[in-house]
C-alpha positions as CSV (number, residue, x, y, z in Angstrom):
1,X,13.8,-8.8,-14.6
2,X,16.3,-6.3,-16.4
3,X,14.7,-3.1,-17.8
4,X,15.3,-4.1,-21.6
5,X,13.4,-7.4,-20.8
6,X,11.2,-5.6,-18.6
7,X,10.1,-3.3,-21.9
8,X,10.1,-6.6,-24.2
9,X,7.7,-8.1,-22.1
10,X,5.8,-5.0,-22.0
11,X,5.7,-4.7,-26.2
12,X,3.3,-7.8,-26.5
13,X,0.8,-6.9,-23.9
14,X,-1.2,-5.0,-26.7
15,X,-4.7,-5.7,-26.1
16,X,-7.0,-5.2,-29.0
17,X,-10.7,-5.6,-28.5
18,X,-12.8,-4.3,-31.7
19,X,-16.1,-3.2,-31.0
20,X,-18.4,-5.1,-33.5
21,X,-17.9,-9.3,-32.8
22,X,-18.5,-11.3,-35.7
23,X,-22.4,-11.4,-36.6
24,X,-22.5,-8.5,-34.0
25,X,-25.0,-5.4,-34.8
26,X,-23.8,-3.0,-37.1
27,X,-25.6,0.3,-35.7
28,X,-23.8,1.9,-33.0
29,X,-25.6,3.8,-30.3
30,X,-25.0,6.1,-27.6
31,X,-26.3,6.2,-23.6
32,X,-25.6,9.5,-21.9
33,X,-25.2,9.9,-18.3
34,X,-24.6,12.8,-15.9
35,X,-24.9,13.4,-12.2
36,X,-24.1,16.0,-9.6
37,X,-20.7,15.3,-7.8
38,X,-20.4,18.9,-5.5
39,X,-19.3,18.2,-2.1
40,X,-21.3,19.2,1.1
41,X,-20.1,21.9,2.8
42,X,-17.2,20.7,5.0
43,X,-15.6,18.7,2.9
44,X,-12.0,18.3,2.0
45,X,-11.0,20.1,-1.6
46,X,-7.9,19.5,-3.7
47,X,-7.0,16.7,-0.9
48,X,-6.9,18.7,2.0
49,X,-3.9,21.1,0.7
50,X,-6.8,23.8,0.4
51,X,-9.6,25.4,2.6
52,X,-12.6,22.8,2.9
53,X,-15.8,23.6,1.3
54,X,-17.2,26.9,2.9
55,X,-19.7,27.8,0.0
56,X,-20.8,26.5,-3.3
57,X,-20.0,28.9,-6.1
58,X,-21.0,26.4,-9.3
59,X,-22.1,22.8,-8.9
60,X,-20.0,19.7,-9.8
61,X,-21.0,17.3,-12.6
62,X,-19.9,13.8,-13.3
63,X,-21.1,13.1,-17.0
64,X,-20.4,10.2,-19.6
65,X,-21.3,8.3,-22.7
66,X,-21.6,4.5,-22.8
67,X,-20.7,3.4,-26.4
68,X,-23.3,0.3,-27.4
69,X,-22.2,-2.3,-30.5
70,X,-21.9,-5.8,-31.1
71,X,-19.2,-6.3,-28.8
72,X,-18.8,-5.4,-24.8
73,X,-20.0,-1.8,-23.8
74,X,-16.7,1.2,-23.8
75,X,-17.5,4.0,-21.3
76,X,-15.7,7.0,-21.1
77,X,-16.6,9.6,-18.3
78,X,-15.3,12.8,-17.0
79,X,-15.3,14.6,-13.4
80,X,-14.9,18.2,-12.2
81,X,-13.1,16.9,-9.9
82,X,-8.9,17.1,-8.4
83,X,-8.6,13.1,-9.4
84,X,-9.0,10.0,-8.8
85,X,-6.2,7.8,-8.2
86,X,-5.1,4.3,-7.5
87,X,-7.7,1.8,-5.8
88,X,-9.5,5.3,-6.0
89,X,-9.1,4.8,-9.8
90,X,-10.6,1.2,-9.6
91,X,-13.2,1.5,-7.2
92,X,-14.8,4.0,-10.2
93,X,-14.1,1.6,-13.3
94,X,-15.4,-1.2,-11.6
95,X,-18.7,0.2,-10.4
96,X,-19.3,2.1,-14.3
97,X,-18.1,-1.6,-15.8
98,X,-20.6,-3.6,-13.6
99,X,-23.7,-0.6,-14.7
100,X,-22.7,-1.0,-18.2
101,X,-22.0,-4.5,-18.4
102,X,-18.8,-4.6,-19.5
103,X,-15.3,-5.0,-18.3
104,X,-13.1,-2.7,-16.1
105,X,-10.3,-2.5,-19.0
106,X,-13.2,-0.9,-20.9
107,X,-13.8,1.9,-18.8
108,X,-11.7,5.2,-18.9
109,X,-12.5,8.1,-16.3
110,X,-10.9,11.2,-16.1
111,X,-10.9,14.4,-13.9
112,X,-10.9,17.9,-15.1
113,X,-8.3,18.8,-12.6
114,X,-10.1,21.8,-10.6
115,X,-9.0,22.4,-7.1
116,X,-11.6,24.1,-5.6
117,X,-13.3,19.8,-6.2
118,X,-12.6,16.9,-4.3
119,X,-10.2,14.1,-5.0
120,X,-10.4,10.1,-4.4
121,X,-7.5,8.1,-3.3
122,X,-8.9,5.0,-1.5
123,X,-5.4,3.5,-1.3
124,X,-4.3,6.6,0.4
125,X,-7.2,6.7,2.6
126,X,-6.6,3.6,3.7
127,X,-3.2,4.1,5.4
128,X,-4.9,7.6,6.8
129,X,-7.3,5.2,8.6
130,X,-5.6,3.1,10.1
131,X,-4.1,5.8,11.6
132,X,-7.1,7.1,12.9
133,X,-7.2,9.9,10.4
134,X,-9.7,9.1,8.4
135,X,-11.4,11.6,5.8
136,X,-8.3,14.0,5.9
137,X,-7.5,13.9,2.0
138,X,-11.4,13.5,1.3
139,X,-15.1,12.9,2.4
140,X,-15.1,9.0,1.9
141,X,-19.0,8.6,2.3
142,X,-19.5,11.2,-0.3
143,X,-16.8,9.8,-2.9
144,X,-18.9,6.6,-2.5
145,X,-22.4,8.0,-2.7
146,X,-21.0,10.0,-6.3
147,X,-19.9,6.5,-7.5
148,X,-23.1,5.0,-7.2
149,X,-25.2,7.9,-8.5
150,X,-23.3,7.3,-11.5
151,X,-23.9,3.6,-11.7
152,X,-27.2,4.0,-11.3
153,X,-27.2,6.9,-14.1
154,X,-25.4,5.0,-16.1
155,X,-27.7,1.7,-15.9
156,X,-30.6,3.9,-16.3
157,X,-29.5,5.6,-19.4
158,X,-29.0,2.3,-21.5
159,X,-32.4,1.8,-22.4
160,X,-32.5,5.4,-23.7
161,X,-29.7,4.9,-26.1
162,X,-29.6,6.8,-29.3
163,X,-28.8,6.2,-32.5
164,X,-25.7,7.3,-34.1
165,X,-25.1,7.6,-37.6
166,X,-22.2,10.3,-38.6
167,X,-19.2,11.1,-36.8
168,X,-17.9,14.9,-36.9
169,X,-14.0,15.7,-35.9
170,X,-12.6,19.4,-35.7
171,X,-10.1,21.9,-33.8
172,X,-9.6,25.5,-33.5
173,X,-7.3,27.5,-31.6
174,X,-8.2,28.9,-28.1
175,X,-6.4,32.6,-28.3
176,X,-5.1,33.7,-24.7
177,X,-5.7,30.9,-22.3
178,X,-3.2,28.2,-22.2
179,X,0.8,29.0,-21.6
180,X,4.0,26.8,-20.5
181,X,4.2,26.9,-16.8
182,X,8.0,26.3,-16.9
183,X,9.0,29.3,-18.0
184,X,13.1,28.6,-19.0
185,X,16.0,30.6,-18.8
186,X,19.2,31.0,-20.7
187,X,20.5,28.1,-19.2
188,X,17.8,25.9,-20.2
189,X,16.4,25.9,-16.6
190,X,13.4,26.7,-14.9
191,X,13.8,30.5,-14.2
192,X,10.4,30.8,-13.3
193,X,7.4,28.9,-12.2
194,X,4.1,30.5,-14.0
195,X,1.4,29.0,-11.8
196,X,-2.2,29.0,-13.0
197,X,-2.4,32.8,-11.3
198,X,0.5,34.9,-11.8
199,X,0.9,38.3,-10.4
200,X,4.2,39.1,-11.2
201,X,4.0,40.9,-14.7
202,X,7.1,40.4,-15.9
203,X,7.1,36.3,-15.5
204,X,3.1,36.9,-17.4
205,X,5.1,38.8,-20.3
206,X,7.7,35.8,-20.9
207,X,7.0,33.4,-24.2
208,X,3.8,31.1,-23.9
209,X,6.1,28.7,-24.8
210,X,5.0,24.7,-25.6
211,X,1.3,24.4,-25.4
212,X,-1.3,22.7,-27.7
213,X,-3.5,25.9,-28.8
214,X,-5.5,23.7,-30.4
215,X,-9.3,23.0,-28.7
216,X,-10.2,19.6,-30.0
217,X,-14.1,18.5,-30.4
218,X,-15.6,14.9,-31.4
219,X,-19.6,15.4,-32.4
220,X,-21.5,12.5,-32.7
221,X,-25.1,13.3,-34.7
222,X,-28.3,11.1,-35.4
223,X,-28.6,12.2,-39.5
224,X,-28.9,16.0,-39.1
225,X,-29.2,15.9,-34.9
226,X,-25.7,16.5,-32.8
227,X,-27.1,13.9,-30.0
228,X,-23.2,14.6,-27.7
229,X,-19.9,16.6,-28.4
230,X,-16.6,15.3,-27.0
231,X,-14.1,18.3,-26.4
232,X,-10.5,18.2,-25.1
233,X,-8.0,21.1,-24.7
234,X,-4.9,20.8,-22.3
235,X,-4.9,22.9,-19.6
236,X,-4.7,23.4,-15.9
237,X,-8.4,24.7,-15.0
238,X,-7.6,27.3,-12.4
239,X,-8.1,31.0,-12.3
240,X,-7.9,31.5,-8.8
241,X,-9.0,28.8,-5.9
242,X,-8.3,28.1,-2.7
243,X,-10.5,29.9,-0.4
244,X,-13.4,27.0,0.0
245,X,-15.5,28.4,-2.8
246,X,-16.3,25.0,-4.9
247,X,-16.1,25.7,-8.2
248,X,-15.9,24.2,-11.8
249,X,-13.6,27.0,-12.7
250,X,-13.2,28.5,-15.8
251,X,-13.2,24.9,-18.0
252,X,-16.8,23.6,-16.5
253,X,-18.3,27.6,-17.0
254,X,-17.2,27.2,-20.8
255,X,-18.8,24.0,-21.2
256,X,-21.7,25.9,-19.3
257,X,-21.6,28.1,-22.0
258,X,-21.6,25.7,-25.2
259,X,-24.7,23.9,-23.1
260,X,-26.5,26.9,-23.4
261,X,-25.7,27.6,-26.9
262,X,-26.5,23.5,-27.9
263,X,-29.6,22.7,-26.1
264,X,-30.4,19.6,-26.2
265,X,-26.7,18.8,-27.3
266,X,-25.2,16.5,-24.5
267,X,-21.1,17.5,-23.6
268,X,-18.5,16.0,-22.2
269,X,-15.0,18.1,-21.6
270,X,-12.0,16.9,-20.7
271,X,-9.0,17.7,-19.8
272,X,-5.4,17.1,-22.6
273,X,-2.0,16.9,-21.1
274,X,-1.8,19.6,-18.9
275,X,0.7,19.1,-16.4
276,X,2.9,22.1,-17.4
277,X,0.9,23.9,-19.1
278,X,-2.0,26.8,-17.0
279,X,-3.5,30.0,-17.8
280,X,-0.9,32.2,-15.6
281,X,0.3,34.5,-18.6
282,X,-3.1,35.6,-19.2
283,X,-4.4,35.8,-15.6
284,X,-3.0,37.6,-12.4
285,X,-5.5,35.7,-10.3
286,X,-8.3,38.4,-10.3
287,X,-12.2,37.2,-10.6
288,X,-12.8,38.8,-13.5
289,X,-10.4,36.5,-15.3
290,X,-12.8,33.4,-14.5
291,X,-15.6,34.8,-16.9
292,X,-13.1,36.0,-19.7
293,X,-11.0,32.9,-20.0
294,X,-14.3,30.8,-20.0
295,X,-15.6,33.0,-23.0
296,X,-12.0,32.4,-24.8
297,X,-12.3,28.6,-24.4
298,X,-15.8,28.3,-24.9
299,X,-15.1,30.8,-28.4
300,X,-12.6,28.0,-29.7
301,X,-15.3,25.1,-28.5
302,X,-17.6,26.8,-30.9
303,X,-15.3,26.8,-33.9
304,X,-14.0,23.8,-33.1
305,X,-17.7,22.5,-33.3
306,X,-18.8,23.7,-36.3
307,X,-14.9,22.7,-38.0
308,X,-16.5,18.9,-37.1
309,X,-20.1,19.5,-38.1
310,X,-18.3,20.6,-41.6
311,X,-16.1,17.4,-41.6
312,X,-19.1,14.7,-41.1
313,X,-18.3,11.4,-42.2
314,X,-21.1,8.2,-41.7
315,X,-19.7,6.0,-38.7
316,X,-20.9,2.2,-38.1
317,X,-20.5,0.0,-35.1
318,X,-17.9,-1.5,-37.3
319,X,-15.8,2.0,-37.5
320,X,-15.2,1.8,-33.5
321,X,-12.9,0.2,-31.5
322,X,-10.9,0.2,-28.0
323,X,-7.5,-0.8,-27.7
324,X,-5.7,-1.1,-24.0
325,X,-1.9,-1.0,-23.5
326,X,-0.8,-2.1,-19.9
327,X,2.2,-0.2,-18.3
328,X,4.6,-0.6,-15.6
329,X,5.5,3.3,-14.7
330,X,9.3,3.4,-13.3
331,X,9.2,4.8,-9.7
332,X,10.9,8.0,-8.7
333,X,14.3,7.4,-7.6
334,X,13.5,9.5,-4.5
335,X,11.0,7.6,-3.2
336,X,12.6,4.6,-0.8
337,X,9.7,2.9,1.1
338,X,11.5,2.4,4.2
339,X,12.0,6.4,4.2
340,X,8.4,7.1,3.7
341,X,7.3,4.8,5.8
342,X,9.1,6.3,8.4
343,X,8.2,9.5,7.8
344,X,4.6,8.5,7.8
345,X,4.6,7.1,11.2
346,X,6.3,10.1,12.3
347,X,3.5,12.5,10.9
348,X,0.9,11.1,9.3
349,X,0.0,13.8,5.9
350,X,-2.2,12.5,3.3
351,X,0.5,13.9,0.3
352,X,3.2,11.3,2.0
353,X,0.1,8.7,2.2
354,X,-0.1,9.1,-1.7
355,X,3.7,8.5,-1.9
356,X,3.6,5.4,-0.1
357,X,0.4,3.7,-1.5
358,X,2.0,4.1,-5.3
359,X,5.2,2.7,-3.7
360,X,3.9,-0.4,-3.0
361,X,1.1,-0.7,-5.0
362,X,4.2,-0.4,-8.1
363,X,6.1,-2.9,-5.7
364,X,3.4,-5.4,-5.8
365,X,3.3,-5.5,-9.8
366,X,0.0,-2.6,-10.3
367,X,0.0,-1.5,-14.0
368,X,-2.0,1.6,-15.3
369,X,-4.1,1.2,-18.2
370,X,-3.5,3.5,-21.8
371,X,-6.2,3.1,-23.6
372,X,-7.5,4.3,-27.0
373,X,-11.0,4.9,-28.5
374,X,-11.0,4.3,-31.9
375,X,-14.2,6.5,-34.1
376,X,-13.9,5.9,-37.6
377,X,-11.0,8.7,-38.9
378,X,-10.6,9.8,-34.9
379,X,-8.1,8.3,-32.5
380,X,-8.7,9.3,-28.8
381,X,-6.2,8.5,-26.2
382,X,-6.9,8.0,-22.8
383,X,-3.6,8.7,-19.9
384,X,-2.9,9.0,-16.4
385,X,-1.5,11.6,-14.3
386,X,-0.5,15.0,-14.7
387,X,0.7,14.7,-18.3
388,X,3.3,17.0,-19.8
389,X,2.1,18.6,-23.0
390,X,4.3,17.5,-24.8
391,X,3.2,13.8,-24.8
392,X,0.2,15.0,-26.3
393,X,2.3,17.5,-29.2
394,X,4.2,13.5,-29.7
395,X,0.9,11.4,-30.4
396,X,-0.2,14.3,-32.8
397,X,3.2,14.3,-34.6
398,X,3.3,10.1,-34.8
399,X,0.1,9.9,-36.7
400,X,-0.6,13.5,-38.9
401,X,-2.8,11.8,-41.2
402,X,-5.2,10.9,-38.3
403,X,-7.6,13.2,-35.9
404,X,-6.1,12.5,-32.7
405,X,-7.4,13.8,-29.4
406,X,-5.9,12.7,-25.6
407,X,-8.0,13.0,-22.1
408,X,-5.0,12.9,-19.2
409,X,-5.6,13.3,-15.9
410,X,-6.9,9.2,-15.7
411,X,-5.6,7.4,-12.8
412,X,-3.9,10.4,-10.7
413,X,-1.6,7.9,-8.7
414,X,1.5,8.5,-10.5
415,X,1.3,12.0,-9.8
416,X,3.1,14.5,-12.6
417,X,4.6,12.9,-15.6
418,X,7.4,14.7,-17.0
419,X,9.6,14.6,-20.3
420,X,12.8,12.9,-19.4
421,X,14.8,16.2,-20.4
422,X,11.9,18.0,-17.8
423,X,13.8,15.9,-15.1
424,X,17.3,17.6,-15.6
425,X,16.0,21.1,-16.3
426,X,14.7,21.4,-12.9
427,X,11.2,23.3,-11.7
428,X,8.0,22.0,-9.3
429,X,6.4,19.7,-11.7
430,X,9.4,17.1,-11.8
431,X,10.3,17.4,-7.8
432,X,8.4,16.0,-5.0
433,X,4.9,15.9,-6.6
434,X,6.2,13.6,-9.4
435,X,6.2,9.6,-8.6
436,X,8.1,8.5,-11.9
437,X,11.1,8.0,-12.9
438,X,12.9,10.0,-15.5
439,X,12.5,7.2,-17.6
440,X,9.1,7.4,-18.2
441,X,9.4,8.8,-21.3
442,X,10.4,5.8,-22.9
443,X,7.5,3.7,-21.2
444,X,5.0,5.9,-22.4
445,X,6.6,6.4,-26.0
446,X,6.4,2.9,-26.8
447,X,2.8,2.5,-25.6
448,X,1.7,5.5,-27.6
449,X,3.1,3.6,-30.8
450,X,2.2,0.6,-30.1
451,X,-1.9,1.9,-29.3
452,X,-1.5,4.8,-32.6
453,X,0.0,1.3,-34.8
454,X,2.6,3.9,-36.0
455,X,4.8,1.3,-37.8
456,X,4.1,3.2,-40.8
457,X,5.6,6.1,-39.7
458,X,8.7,7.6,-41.3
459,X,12.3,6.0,-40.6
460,X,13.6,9.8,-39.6
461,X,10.7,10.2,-37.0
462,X,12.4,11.6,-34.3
463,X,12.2,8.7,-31.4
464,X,12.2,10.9,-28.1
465,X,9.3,12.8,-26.9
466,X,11.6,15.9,-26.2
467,X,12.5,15.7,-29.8
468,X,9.1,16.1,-31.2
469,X,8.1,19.6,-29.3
470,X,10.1,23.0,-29.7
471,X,11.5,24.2,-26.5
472,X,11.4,27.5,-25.5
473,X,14.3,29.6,-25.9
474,X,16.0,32.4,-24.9
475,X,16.0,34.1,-21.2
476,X,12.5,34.6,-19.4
477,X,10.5,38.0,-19.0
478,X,11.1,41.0,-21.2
């Protein structure tokens, strides 16, 4: 199959499931679950590439909502952990699915993306196994002991569900935290690499350049009661890791924060599309930048909050819905299976272990599910990998008159997912720890259409991601 029949085939495989059948219930209702996912000391963090688990600086949550209507249960759930990927991936949708009783396709879970957290890559593991390294990349036992806490969490909060009768949607900005990590110069290549901590003061002082200031917060309320908040903000978590101190970073302490403000109020944070995009122009990797960039977020969560507590509209079973898009992600041109496989039996790493489980997983036909939660005025999508930004600036732009809100970091197989321009321009993000294909961009364009029903949309839209986002300009630094 061609690629222009390949992406025909792809258009119809739309699948729309609305949450209220017909003669269904019209309330809608809420089950909350949370459990502690921290790692014993020992373990693996950020997939071996780290210092295991020496100390416990702030415990690990896994927390969700179940959404009960008239129709099959939707969960969506959230980890502080690296991520989850590929039978990984599965493993959790299937367990939350059976709890719930619903279907795997309406399951979405997401990692917050810390690396001082573990990650959970079955498909990996597997070829680590059978070469007698098992546990390398992660504690296996452990991953599997999280997965059915949360099932049993899950199961047990359905009886406890809540009404919900009003729907709030709002944003504010988050001043100092997020900026472009692909810092450009006058070439329109990456000069400079800002990683999440960035000593060098004159790569902190270039541009922020494309981000998504914009802290977005879904609250659901019972009449006058916020019962949960939903926030999303795109940003890679780190302030400074690596030394076997477990942490939630600076992302779970802001939540921490808003929890303390809210009691009572149940929250779930995930993370946007933050692939490119970290905290390194306003943090030189000091500890004191943990606490202060946790107050800036948690600032914006606040305002954010009370923008949607201002902007309260009545919500029905019949206002929410969950559409899935299926998509074949185009492997990296770099990756030949007979080289990695090679190199794998040469020296067995769990990083080439990832490369070769996506290769053939894609080689066998896997598809990743998009998905989109649909509350009354708010659209919420739901992608894989380590997103570029500016995926998440393109869904915004496609449908202005809507509240729209995206939770990357899904199923962490793919790896980073860049901008098909990203691909020529150079930089980490779009070498070796990218498992797609330039074009990418065009998969996930189309999908984000199709899930948004953009067909309204103006005939000038612009039709490339790239085209939709300003670029930074000019030379780097000062």
């Amino acid at each position: 199959m061609n690629w222009s029949m390949l992406m025909t085939f792809l258009a119809v495989l739309v699948v729309t499931d609305p949450a209220r059948a017909p003669g269904g219930e019209s309330s809608l209702r809420i089950a909350l679950f949370q459990v502690d996912a921290t790692p014993p000391l020992g373990s693996p963090l950020c997939e071996g590439a780290v210092q295991p688990a020496h100390r416990i600086e702030d415990p690990l949550s896994c927390r969700g909502i179940v959404f009960l209507s008239g129709a099959r249960p939707i969960v969506v759930c959230a980890l502080d952990w690296v991520g989850i990927g590929n039978a990984g991936h599965d493993a959790w949708r299937a367990a939350l699915a059976e709890a719930a009783g619903t279907s795997p396709e309406r399951v979405a879970v997401h990692c917050l993306h810390q690396h001082d957290a573990p990650g959970y890559d079955l498909s990996a593991e597997e070829l680590m196994a059978g070469r007698d390294l098992p546990g390398k990349g992660f504690d296996p036992a452990f991953g599997k002991a999280v997965i059915d806490r949360a099932a049993r969490a899950l199961q047990a909060a359905i009886p406890a569900a809540q009404p919900v009768t009003h729907l709030g949607a709002g944003k504010a900005e988050v001043k100092q935290v997020a900026s472009n990590r692909r810092v450009l110069g006058g070439d329109g290549r990456v000069r400079h690499v800002r990683w999440s901590s960035m000593p060098d003061p004159k790569v902190r002082a270039a541009p922020e350049g494309i981000i998504d200031p914009m802290v977005r917060v879904v609250s659901l309320w019972n009449g006058d009661r916020a019962v949960a908040v939903l926030s999303y903000y795109a940003t890679h978590p780190q302030s400074y890791y690596g030394k076997g101190g477990v942490s939630c970073d600076f992302v779970g302490l802001a939540r921490r924060l808003r929890e303390q403000a809210l009691p009572g109020v149940f929250l779930v944070h995930f993370n946007g599309a933050a692939g490119n995009v970290t905290a390194g122009k306003y943090n030189d990797g000091s500890p004191p930048n943990r606490p202060a960039l946790a107050h800036r977020l948690a600032d914006g969560m606040a305002a954010a909050l009370a923008d949607s507590a201002a902007h309260k509209t009545p919500i029905t079973a019949g206002d929410l819905a969950w559409h899935i898009r299926p998509v074949a992600l185009p492997v990296s041109p770099r990756l030949a299976e007979d080289e990695l496989a090679r190199a794998f039996a040469s020296r067995p790493r769990f990083g080439l272990a990832r490369d070769l489980a996506w290769m053939r997983l894609r080689r066998q036909g896997r598809t990743i599910d998009l998905a989109e939660l649909q509350l009354g005025p708010a659209r919420i999508l739901h992608l894989p990998g380590e997103l570029f930004v500016e995926y998440q600036l393109f869904a915004q732009r496609l449908r202005p008159d809507l509240f729209v809100a995206m939770a990357a970091y899904g199923d962490y197989g793919p790896g980073y997912i860049g901008t098909r321009l990203a691909y020529t321009q150079g930089g980490y993000e779009t070498g070796p720890p990218s498992r797609v294909a330039p074009e990418v961009e065009e998969v996930l364009a189309a999908a984000l259409r199709d899930l948004l029903e953009a067909n309204d949309r103006a005939a000038d839209e612009p039709s490339r991601i790239t085209a939709t986002a300003p670029r930074l300009e000019g030379p780097a630094g000062p």
